[in-house]
Phi, psi and omega in degrees: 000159196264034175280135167209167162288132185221181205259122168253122184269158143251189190274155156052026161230197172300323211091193202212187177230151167235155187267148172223125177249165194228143166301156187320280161352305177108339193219165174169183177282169186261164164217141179231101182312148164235177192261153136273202206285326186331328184111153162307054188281206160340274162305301180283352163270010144265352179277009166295311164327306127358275177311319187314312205285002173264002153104028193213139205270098221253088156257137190262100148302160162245104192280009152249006180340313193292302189302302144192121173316105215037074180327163182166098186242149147307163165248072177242190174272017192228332166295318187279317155328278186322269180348299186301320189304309192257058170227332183283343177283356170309103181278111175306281236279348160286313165336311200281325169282330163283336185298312205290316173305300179336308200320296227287315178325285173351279165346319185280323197281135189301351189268341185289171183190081194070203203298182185215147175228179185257144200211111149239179207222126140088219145318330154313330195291322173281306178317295169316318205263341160295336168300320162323336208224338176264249215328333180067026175306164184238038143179167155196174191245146164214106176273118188004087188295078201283137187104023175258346161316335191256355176241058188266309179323006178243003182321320174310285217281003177278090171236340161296165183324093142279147207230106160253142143233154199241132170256139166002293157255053198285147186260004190247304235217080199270178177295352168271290180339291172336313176309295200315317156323292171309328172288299140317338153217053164274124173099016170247114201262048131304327190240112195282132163232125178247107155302167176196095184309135185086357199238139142275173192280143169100046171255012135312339188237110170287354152295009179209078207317317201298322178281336179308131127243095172347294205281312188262042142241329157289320170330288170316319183312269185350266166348292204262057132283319196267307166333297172294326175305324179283343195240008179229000000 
């Protein structure tokens, strides 16, 4: 695959860096992927890869930058310590402002060839759909966004397309959360929700066998491909 790192500028700092990986093509709509806390590790510049290879210009920020610049944890127990320590020191709603800069970096670059949304797993998940609303992205996806029940109050401002899923069994993200999502954009046809009966949280990730489900992480893919395809 054609990824490499490239430089996201923001306001009143240095900037920052993103992995971006590019379609077969050179060109396509955009995605600008979010991490769960684990960092741009392993796993997520390969599902960047992934998407590319679907024909769409994949850039991952690295939204701990400020803490440490490109983060890349194992999902072991001295990666998940780690991981955790610097996701409770985390300024979300800045976190969320850099995202918005991806967008806009994202915007710029000559391999795009139309809209772009925003797509994360887990805390990215969260992250896509508050970006969704500073950034003006023209969709986005969130595979079980944790946190997103404490920011229903930016819901109004989601009007572009959104897709959530959601697992069943989630062990992070309980089901009145869910609801609670779900409530908030009842009666809005922006917003798609897919359960997925039998799955905990993180069964998008095959680094983390105890949570990996095959059958609802291709099922999700499928679903939000076809989601992007209507809507970039």
């Amino acid at each position: 695959m054609n990824g490499h790192w490239i430089d996201i500028p923001t306001a009143g700092a240095t900037g920052f860096s993103g992995y971006l990986s590019l379609p077969p093509a050179g060109k396509g709509p955009g995605i600008v992927m979010l991490q769960e806390i684990w960092g741009v590790n392993s796993h997520i510049r390969t599902v960047a890869d992934q998407y590319a290879l679907a024909g769409y210009v994949v850039l991952a920020p690295d939204v701990f930058w400020r803490m440490s610049p490109r983060l890349d944890l194992n999902y072991d127990d001295e990666g998940n310590a780690q991981a955790f320590s610097f996701y409770q020191k985390m300024d979300t709603a800045q976190a969320a402002k850099d995202v918005a800069d991806a967008v806009a970096t994202l915007r710029t670059l000559p391999e795009l060839n139309g809209k772009v949304a925003t797509l994360g797993f887990c805390f990215g998940g969260q992250l896509a759909y508050r970006a969704a609303a500073l950034s003006h992205a023209d969709a986005a996806v969130c595979f079980y966004g944790g946190g997103i029940e404490q920011h229903l109050d930016i819901a109004d401002q989601i009007t572009q397309p959104i897709l959530f899923h959601y697992a069943a069994q989630d062990s992070h993200i309980s089901q009145d959360k869910v609801a609670a999502v779900k409530a908030a954009f009842s009666g809005k046809d922006n917003a798609t929700f897919r359960d997925y009966p039998n799955t905990d949280h993180g069964f998008n990730c095959w680094g983390r066998p105890a949570m990996y489900n095959q059958r609802a992480a291709a099922l999700a893919e499928g679903r939000t491909l076809t989601f992007l395809a209507e809507n970039l």
